[in-house]
N, C-alpha and C positions, 0 to 999 in steps of 0.2 A: 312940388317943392321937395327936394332932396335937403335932408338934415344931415350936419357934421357925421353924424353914427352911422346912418346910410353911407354917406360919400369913406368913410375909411372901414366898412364891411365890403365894400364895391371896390374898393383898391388896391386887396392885399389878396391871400391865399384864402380859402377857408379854415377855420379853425381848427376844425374837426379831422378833415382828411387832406387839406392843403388842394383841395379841385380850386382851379381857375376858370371855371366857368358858371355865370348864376341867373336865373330868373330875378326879374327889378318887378316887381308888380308896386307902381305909384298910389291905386284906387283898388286898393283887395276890398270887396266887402262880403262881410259874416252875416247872411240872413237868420234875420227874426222874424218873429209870428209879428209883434206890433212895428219892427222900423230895421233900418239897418244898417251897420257900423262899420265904419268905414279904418282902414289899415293898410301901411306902408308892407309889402310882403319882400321878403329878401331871403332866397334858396338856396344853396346848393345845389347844380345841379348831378354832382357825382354820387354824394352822400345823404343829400335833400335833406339835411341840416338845414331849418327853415327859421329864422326871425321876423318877426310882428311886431309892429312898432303903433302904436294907439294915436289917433288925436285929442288927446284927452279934452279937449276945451266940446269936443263932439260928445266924446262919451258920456261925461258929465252934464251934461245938458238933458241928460234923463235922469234917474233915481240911481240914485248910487251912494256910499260910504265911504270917510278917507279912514282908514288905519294905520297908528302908527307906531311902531318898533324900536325896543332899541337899540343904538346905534353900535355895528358892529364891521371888523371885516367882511370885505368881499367874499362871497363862496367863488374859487377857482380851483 
């Protein structure tokens, strides 16, 4: 399942160095000692400027903490 964020990182330049061309990895996953978590991976392939996208309904589903900040601008 491609998400809105996926489908308009896949449809435009990269950010970083404007390459048009990119590794789609739907099933990345990040080994652990006890399980292993599974993530949307999305590369550049010129710059390998790489985004990670979580399923969080997966991650959470182990021990984990929400924290929460306050609300500010974007860092760009």
């Amino acid at each position: 399942m491609t998400t809105p964020t996926i489908q308009a990182l896949l449809s435009r330049p990269c950010r970083a160095c404007g390459g048009t061309e990119f590794t789609h990895m739907p099933k990345f996953y990040i080994p652990n000692p006890n399980s292993a978590y599974g993530f949307t991976l999305v590369a550049c392939r010129q710059c390998r400027l790489t985004d990670l996208f979580a399923d969080i309904a997966e991650l959470e589903a182990h021990k984990h903490e929400i924290v929460r900040v306050p609300p500010a601008a974007p860092f760009r």
